[in-house]
N, C-alpha and C positions, 0 to 999 in steps of 0.2 A: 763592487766593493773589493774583489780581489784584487783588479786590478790594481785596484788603489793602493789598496795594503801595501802592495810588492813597491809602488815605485814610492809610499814614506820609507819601506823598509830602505831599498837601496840608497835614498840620499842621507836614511839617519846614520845609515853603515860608512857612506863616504866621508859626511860630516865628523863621525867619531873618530875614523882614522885620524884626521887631521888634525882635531884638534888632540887625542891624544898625544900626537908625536911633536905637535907643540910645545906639550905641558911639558912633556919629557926634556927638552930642543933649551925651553927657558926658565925652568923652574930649579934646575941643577943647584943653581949659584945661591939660592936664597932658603933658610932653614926659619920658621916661625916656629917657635916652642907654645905659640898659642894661636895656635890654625886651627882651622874650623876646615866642617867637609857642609860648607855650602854649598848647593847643587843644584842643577839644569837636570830636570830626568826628562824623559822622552820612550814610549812603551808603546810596543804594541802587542795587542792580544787574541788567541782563538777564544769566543764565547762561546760555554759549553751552558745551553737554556738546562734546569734542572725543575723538578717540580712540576713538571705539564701536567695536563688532566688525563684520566688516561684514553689510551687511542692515539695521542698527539707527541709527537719527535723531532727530531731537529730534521731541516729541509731545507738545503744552496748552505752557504758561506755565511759562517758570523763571526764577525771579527769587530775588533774597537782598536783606539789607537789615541793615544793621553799624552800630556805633555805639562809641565808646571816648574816651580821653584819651589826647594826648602832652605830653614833656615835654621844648621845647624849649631844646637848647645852642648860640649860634655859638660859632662857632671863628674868624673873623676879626674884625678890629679895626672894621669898618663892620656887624657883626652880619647881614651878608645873606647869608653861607655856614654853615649850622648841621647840626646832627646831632638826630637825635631818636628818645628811646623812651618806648613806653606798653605798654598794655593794653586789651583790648576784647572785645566779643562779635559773632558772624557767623551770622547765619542763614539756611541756603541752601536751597533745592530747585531737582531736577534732574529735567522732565519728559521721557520717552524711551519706547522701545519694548523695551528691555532689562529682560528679566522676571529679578525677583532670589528665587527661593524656599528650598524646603530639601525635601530626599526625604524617605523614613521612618528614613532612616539616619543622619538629622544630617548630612546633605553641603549645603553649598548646590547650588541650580541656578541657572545665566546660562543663560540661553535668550532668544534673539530673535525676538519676536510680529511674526510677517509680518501682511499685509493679511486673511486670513482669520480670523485674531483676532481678535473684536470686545469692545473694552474699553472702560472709560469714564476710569480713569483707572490710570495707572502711573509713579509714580515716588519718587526718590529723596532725604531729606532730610534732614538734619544743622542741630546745632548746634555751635558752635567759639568754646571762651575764646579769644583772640591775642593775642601782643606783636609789635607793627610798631617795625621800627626803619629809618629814612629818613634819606637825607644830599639837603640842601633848598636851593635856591637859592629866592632872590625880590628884588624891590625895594622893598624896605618901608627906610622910614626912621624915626625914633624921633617923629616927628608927622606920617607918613599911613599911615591903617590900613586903604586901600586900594589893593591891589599884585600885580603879576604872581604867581606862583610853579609849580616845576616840582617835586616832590617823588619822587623814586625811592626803591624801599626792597624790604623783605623783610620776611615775615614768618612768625611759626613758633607754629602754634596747635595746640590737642588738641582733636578730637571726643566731648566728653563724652555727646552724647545721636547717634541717626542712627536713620532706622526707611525700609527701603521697604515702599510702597504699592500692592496693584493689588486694582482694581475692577473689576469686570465684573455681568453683570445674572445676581441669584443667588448670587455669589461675589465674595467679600475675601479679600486675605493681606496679611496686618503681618509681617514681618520684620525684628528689631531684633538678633536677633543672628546676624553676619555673621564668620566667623570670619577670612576673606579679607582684611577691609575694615582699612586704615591708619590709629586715629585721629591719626597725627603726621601735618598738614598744613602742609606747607611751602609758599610762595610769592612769587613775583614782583613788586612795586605801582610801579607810575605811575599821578600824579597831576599835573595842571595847568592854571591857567584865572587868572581875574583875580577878587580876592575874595573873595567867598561862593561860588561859584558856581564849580565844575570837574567837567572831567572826569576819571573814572579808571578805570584797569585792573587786572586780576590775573590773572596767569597760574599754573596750580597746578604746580609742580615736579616733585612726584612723584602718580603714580597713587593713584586710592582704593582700588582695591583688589592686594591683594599675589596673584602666584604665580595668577592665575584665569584660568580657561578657560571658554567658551560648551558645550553638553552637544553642539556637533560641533568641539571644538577648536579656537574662536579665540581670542586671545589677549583679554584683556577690559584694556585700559590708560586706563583713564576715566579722565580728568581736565578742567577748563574752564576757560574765558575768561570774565571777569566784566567787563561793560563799566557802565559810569553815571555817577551825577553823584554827586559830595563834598561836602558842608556843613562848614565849618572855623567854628568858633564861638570868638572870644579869651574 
């Protein structure tokens, strides 16, 4: 997944130069006094798992990496206080030490791999359509299309696909159907930086999994904090 990460990172960063210096190259000559900041985002993120049972902590690389369109509305008469909604897709993984299996009885199991566990890999990973909808401040005016902004929002996605992962030397388990697991994900987004180039957040609202216990009774309320950088593309 690192790997992964690094080469979206590098061609989001190639791709932005370019078209940045585009914008700039062809946009000079033309002034709309009722522009919209329509947008291509493009994100990627460290997942930081919060809520483990205890005993259980983040274990390898979790990262995600989003990508969608909005569609922006102001609502004042200088166009720098707007509203906005889209669509998009999220793909995340959650590496941890929280083993997610199933008995012979169709139950699932949460159970927590202490240190005498030797794994090589375990974890958790989804995919999620979203609609974000953000109420946006910035400083953009109708001829400079480089400007502050701070975007807060929310969003309300479905987990269409989700499978966990463990490895060990000898032994796999795939795990795709989780009867626990929430696909209605709600959550939190800040976004803010100058440009191309921001940062943002996301906090998840409600847990992943519903109604789950660890196999000695803790309560399993996973949820994370997604930290990185936003690519806004006009």
């Amino acid at each position: 997944m690192q790997k992964i990460v690094r080469t979206y990172l590098i061609i989001i960063i190639g791709f932005v130069s370019f078209t940045t210096v585009a914008q700039d190259t062809i946009r000079q000559s033309a002034v709309d006094s009722l522009y919209r900041e329509d947008q291509i985002y493009i994100g990627v993120t460290y997942n930081i798992p919060l809520n483990l049972p205890p005993g259980s902590n983040a274990r390898g690389l979790s990262g995600g990496f989003q990508f969608g369109f909005v569609r922006d509305m102001p609502i004042n008469k200088k166009r720098n206080i707007a509203v906005s909604i889209g669509a998009g897709l999220a793909f995340d993984q959650f590496g941890q030490n929280l083993f997610i299996g199933e008995t012979l009885n169709n139950e699932t199991i949460f159970r927590v791999l202490d240190q005498n566990v030797d794994f090589t890999q375990n974890r958790f990973s989804m995919a999620i359509v979203e609609a974000p909808l953000e109420f946006r401040w910035r400083t953009s005016t109708p001829s400079d299309y480089k400007f502050w902004r701070v975007y807060a929002g929310f969003r309300v996605g479905y987990a269409y696909w989700y499978k966990s992962t463990f490895k060990q030397s000898g032994n796999k388990v795939n795990q795709s159907k989780i009867p626990e697991f929430d696909p209605l994900r709600l959550s939190a987004t800040l976004s803010f930086g100058y440009n191309t180039f921001n940062f943002f957040a996301s906090y998840s609202i409600n847990p992943f999994f519903k109604n789950a216990v660890t196999d000695t009774g803790d309560s399993v309320d996973f949820r994370t904090l997604k930290v990185g950088l936003m690519f806004y593309l006009l």
